[in-house]
DSSP file (Angstrom, degrees, kcal/mol; ACC not computed):
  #  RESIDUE AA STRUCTURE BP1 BP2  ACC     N-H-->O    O-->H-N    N-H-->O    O-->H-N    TCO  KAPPA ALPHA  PHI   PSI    X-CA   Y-CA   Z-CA
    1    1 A X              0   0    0      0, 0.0    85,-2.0     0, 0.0     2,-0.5   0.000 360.0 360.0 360.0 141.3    0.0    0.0    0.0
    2    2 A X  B     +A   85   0A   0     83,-0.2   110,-0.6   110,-0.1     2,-0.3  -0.682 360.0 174.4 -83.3 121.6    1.4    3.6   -0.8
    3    3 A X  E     -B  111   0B   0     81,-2.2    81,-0.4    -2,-0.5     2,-0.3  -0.894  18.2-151.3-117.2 162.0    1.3    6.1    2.3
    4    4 A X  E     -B  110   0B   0    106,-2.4   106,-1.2    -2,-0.3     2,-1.1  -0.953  11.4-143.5-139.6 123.6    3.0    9.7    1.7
    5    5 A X        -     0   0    0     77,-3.0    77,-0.3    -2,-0.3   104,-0.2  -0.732  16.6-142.9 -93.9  95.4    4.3   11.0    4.8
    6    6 A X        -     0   0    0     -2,-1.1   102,-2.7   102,-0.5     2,-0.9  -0.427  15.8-128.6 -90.9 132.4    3.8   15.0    4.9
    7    7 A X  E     -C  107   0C   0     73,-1.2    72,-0.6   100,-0.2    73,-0.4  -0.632  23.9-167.5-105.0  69.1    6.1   16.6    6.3
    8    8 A X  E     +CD 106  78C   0     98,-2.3    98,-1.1    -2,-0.9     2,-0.4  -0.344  17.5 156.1 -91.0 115.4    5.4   19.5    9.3
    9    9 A X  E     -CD 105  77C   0     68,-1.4    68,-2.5    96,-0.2     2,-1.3  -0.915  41.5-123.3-138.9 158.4    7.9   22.0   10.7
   10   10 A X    >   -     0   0    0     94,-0.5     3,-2.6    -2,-0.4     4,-0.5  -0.704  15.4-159.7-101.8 116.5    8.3   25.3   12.4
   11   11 A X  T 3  S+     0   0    0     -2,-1.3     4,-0.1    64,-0.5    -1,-0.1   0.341  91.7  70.3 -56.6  20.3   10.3   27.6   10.3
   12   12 A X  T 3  S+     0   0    0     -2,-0.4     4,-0.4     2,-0.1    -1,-0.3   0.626  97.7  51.5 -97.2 -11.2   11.0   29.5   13.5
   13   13 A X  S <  S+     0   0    0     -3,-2.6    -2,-0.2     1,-0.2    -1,-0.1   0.664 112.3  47.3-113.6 -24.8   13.3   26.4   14.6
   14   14 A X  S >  S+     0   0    0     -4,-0.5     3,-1.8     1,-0.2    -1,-0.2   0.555  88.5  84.0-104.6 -11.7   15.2   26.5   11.3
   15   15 A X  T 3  S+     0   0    0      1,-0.3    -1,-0.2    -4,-0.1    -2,-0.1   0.931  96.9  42.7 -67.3 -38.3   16.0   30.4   11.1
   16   16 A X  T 3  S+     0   0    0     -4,-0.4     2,-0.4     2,-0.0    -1,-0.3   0.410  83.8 113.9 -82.8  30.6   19.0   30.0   13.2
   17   17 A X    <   -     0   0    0     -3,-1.8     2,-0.3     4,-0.1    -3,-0.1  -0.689  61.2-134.4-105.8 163.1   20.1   27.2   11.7
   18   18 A X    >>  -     0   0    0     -2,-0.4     3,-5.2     1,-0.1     2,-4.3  -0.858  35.9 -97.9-116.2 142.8   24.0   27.8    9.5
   19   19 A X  H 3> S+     0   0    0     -2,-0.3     4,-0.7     1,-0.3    -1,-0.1   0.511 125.7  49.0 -45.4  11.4   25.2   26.7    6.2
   20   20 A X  H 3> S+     0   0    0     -2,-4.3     4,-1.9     2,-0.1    -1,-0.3   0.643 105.8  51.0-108.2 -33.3   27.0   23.5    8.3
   21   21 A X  H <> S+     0   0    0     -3,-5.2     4,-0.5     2,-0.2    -2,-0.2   0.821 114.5  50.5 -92.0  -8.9   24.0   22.6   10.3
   22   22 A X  H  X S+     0   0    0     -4,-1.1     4,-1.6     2,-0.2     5,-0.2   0.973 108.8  52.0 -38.4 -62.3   22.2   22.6    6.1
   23   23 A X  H >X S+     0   0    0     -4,-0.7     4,-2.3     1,-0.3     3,-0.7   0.867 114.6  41.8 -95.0 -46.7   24.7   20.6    5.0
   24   24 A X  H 3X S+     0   0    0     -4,-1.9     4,-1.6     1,-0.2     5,-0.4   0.831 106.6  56.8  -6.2 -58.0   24.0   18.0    8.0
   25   25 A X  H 3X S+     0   0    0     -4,-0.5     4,-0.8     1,-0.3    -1,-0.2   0.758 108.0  52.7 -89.7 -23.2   20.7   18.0    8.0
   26   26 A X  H <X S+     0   0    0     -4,-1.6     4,-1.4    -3,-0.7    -1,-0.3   0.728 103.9  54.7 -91.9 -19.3   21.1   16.9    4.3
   27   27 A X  H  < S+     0   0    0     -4,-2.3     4,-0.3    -5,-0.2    -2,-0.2   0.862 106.6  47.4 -87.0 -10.7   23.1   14.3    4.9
   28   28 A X  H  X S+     0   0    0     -4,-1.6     4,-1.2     2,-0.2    72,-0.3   0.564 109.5  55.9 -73.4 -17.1   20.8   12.7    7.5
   29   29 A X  H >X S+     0   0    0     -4,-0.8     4,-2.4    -5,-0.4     3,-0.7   0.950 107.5  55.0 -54.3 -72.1   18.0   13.2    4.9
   30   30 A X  H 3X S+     0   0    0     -4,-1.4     4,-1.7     1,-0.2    -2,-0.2   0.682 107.5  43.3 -14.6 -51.2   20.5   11.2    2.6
   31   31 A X  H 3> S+     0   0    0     -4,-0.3     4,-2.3     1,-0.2    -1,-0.2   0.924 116.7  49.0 -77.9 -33.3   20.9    8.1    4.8
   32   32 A X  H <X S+     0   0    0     -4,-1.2     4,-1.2    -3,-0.7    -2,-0.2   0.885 114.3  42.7 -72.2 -43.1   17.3    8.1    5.4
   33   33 A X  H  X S+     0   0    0     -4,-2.4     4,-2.4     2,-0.2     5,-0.4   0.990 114.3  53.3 -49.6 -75.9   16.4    8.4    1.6
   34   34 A X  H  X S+     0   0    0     -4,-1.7     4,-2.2     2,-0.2    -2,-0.3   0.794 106.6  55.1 -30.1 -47.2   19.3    5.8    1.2
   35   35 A X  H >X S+     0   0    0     -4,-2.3     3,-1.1     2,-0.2     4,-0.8   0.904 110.3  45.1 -68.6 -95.9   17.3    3.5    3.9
   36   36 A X  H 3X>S+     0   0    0     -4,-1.2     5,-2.0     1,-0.3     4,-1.2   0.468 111.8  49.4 -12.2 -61.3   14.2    3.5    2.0
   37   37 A X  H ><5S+     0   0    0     -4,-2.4     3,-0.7     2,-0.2    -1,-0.3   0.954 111.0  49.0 -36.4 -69.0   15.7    2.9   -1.3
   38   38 A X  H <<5S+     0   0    0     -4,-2.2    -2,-0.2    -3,-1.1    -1,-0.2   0.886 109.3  57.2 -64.6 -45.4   17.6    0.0   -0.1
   39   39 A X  H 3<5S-     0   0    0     -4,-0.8    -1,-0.3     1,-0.1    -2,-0.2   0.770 108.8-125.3  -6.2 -60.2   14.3   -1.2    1.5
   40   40 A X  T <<5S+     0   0    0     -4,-1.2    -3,-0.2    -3,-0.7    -2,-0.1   0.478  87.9 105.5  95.6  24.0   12.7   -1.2   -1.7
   41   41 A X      < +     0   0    0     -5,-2.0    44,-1.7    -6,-0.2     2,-0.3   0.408  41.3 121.2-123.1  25.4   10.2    0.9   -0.4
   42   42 A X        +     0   0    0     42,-0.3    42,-0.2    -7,-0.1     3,-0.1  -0.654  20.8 157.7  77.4  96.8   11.3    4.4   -2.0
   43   43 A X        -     0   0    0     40,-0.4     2,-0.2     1,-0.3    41,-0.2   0.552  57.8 -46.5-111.8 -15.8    8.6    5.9   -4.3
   44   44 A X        -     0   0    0     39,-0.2    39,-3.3     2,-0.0    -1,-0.3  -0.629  48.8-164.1 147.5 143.3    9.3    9.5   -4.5
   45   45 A X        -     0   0    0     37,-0.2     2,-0.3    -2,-0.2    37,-0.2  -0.979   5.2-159.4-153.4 131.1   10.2   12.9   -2.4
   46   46 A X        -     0   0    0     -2,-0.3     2,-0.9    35,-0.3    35,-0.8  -0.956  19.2-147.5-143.4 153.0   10.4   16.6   -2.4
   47   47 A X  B     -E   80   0D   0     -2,-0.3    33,-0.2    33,-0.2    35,-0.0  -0.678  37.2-139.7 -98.8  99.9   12.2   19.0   -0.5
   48   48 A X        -     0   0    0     31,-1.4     2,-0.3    -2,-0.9     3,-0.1   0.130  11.4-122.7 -38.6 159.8    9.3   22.3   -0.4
   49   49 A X        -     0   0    0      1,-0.1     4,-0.2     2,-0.1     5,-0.2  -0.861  62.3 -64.6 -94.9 141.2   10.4   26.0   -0.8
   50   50 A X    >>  -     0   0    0     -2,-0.3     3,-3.1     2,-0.1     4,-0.6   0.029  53.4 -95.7 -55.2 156.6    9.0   27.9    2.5
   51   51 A X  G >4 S+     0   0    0      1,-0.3     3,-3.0    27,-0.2    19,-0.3   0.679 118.3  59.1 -17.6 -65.3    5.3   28.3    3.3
   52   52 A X  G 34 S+     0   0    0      1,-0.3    -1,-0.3    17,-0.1    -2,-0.1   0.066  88.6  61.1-100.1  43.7    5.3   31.7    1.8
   53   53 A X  G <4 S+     0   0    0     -3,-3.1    -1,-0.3    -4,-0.2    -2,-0.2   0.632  90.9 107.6 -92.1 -18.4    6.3   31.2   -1.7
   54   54 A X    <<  -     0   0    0     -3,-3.0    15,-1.6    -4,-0.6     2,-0.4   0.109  52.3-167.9 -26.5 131.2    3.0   29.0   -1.6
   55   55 A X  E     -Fg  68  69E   0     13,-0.2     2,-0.5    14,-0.0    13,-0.2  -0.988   9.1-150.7-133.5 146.5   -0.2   30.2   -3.5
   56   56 A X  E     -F   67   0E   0     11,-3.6    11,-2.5    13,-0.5     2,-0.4  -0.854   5.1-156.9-115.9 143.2   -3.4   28.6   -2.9
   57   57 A X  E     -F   66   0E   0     -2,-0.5     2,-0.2     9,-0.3     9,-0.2  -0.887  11.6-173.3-117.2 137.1   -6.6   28.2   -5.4
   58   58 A X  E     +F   65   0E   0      7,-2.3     7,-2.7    -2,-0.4     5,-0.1  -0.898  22.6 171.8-127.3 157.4   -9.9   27.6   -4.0
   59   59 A X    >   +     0   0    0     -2,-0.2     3,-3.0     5,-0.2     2,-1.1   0.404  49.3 117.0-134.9 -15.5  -13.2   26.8   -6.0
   60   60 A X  T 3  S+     0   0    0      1,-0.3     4,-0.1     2,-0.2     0, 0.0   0.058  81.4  40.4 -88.2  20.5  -15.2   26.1   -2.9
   61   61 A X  T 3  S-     0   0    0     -2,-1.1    -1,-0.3     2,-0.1     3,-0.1   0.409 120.0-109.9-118.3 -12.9  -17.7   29.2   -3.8
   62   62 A X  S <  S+     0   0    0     -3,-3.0     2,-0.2     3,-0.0    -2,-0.2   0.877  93.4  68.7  57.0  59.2  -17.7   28.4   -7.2
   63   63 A X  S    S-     0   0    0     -4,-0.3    -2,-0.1    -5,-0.1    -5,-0.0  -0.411  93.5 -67.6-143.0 150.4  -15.8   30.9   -8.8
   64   64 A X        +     0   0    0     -2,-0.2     2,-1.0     1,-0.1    -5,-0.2   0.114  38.1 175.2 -21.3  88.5  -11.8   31.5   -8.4
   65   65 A X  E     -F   58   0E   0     -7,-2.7    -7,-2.3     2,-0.0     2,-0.3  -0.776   3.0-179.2-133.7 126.0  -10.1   32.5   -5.7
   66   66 A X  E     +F   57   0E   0     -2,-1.0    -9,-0.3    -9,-0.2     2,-0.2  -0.907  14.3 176.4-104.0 133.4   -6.2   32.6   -5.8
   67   67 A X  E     -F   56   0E   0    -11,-2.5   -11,-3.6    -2,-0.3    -2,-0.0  -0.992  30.4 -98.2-121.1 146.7   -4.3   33.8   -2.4
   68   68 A X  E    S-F   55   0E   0     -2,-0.2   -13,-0.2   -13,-0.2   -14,-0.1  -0.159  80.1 -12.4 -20.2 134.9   -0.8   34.1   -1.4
   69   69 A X  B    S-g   55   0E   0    -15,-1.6   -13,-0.5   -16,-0.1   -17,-0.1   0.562  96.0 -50.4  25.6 176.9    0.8   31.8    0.5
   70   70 A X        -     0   0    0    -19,-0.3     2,-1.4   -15,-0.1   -14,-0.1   0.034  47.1 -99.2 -67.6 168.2   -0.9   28.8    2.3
   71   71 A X        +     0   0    0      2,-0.0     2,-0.6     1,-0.0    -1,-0.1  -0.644  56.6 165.8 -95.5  69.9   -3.8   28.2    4.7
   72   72 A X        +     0   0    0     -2,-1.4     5,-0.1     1,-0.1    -2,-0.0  -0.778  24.2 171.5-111.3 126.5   -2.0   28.0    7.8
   73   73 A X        +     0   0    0     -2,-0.6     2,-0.2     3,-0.0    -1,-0.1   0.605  64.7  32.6-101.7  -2.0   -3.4   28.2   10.9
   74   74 A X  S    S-     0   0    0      2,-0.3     0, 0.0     1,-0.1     0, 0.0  -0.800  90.9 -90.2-140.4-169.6   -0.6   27.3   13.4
   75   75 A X  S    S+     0   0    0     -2,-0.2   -64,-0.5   -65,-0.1     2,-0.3   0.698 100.4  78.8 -83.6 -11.5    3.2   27.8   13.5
   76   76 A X        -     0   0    0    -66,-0.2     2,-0.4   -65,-0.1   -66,-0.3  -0.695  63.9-168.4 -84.3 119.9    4.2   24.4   11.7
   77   77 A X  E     -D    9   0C   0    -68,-2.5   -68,-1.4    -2,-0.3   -26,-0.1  -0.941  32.8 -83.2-143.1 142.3    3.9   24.4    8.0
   78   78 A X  E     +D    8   0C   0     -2,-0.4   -27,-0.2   -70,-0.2   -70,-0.2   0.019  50.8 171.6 -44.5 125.7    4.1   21.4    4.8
   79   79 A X        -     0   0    0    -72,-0.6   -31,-1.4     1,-0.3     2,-0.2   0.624  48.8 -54.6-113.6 -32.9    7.8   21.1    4.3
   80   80 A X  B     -E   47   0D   0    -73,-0.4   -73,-1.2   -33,-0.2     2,-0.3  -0.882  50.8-116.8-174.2-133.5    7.9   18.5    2.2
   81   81 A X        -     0   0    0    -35,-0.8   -35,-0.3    -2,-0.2     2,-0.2  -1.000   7.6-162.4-163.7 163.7    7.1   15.0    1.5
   82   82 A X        -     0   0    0     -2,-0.3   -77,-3.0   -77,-0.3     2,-0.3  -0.864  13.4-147.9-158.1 154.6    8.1   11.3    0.8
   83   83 A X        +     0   0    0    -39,-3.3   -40,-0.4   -79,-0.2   -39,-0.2  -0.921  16.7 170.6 -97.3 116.0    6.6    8.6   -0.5
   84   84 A X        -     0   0    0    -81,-0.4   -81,-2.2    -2,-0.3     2,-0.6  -0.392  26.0-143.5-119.6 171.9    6.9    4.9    0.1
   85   85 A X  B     +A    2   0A   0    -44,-1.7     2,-0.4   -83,-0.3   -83,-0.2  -0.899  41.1 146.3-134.1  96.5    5.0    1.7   -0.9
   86   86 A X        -     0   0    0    -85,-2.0     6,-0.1    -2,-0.6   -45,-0.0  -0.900  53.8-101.7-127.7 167.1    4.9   -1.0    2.3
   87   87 A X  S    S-     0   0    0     -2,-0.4     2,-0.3     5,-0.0     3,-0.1   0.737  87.2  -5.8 -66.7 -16.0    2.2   -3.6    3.3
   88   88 A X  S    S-     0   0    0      1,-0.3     4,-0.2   -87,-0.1    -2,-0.1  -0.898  73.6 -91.7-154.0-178.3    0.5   -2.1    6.0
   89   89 A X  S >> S+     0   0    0     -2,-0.3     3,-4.6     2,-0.2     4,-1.0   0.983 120.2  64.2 -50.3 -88.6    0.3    1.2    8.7
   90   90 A X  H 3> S+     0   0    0      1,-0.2     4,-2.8     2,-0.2    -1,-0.1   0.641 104.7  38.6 -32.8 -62.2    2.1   -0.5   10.9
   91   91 A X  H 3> S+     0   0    0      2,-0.2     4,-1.5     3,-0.1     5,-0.2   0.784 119.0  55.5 -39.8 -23.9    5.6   -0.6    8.2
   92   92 A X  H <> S+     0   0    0     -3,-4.6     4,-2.3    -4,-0.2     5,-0.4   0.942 111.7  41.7 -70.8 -67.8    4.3    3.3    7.3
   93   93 A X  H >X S+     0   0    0     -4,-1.0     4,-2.8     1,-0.2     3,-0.6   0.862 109.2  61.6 -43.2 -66.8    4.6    4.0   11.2
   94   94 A X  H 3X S+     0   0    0     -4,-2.8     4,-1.8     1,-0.2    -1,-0.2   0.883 113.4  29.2 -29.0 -84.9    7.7    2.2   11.3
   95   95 A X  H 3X S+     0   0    0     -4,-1.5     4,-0.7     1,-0.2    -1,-0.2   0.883 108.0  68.2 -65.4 -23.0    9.7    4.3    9.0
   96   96 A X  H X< S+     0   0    0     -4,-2.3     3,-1.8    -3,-0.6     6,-0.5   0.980 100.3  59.5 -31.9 -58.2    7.8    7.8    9.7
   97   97 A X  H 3< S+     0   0    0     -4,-2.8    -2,-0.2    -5,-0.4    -1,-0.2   0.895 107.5  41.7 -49.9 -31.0    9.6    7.2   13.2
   98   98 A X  H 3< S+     0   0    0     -4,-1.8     2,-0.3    -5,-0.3    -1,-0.3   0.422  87.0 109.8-109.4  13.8   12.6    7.3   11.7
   99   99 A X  S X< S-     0   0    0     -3,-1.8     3,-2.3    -4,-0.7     4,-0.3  -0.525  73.9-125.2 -51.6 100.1   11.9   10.2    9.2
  100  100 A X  G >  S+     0   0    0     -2,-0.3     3,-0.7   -72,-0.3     4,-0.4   0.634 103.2  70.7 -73.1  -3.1   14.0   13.1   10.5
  101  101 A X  G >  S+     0   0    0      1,-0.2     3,-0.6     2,-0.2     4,-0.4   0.668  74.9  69.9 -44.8 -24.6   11.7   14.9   10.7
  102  102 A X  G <  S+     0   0    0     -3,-2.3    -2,-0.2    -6,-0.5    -1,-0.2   0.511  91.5  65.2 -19.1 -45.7   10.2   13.4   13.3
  103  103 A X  G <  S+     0   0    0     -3,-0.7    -1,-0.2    -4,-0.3    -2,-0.2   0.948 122.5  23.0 -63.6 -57.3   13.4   14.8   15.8
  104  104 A X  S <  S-     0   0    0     -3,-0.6   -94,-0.5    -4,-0.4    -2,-0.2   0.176 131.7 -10.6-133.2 -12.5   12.0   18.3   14.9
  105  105 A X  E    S-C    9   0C   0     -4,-0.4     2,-0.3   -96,-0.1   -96,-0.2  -0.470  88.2 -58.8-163.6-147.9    8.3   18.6   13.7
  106  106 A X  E     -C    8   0C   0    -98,-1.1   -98,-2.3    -2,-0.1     2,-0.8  -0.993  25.0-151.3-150.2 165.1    5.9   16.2   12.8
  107  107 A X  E     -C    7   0C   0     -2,-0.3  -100,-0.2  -100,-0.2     2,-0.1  -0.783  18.4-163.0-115.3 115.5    5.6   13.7   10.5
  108  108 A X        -     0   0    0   -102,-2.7  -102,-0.5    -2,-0.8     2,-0.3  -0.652   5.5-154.8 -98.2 170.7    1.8   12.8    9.2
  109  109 A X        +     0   0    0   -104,-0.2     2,-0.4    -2,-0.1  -104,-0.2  -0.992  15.9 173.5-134.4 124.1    1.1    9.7    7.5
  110  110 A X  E     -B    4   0B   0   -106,-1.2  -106,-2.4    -2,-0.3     2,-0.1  -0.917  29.0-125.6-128.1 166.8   -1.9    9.3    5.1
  111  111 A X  E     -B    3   0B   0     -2,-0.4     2,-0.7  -108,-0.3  -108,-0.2  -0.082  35.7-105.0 -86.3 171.6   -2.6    6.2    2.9
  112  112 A X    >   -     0   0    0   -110,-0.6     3,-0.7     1,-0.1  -110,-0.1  -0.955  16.1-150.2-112.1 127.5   -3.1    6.9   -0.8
  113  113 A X  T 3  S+     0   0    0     -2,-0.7    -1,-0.1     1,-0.2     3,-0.1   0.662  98.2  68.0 -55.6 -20.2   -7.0    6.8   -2.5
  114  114 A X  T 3  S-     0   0    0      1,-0.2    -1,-0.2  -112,-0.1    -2,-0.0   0.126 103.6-138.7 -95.0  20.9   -5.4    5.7   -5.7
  115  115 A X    <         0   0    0     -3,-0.7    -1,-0.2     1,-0.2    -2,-0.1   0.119 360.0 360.0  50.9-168.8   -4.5    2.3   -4.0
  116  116 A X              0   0    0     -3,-0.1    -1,-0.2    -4,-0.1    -3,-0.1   0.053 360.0 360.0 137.4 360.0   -1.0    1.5   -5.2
């Protein structure tokens, strides 16, 4: 089954952070990517640009309405995403936990509607 694991942070936690603790933080992405892959459970991932390069379209009135940046209502905001293909929740939960993000934010896990 496909889950995609959404990816929640506060950019207040990440403003101090210095081109060394980047270059870290992408190499624990790396191993973790790298664990997935070697799994065979690896479907795809992307690293977002912050909250407020976002623009959101709504239809829900019927007619068009485009705003700047996202609908967020607390401090934590979509950072990115991965997707993996395992048998159950329980294997999603498994590797979510170990999604570094996890250390720092939170890490949500939804099933896919398009089966896979």
């Amino acid at each position: 089954m496909r889950y995609t694991f959404l990816l929640y942070t506060d950019p207040a936690d990440l403003a101090h952070m210095t081109e060394e603790d980047w270059a870290a933080e992408k190499e624990v992405y790396g191993a973790y990517i790298g664990a997935l892959q070697e799994a065979g459970v690896f479907i795809d991932t992307d690293w977002l640009q912050p909250a407020q390069s976002a623009t959101t379209v709504s239809r829900k009135t019927g007619e068009t309405v485009i705003q700047d940046g996202p609908f967020a209502e607390t401090k934590e905001t979509l950072g990115g995403f991965f997707t993996v293909e395992v048998p159950d929740l329980d294997a999603a939960l498994a590797w979510a936990e170990k999604c570094p993000a996890a250390r720092t934010g939170k890490v949500e896990v939804r099933p896919s509607a398009m089966g896979g």
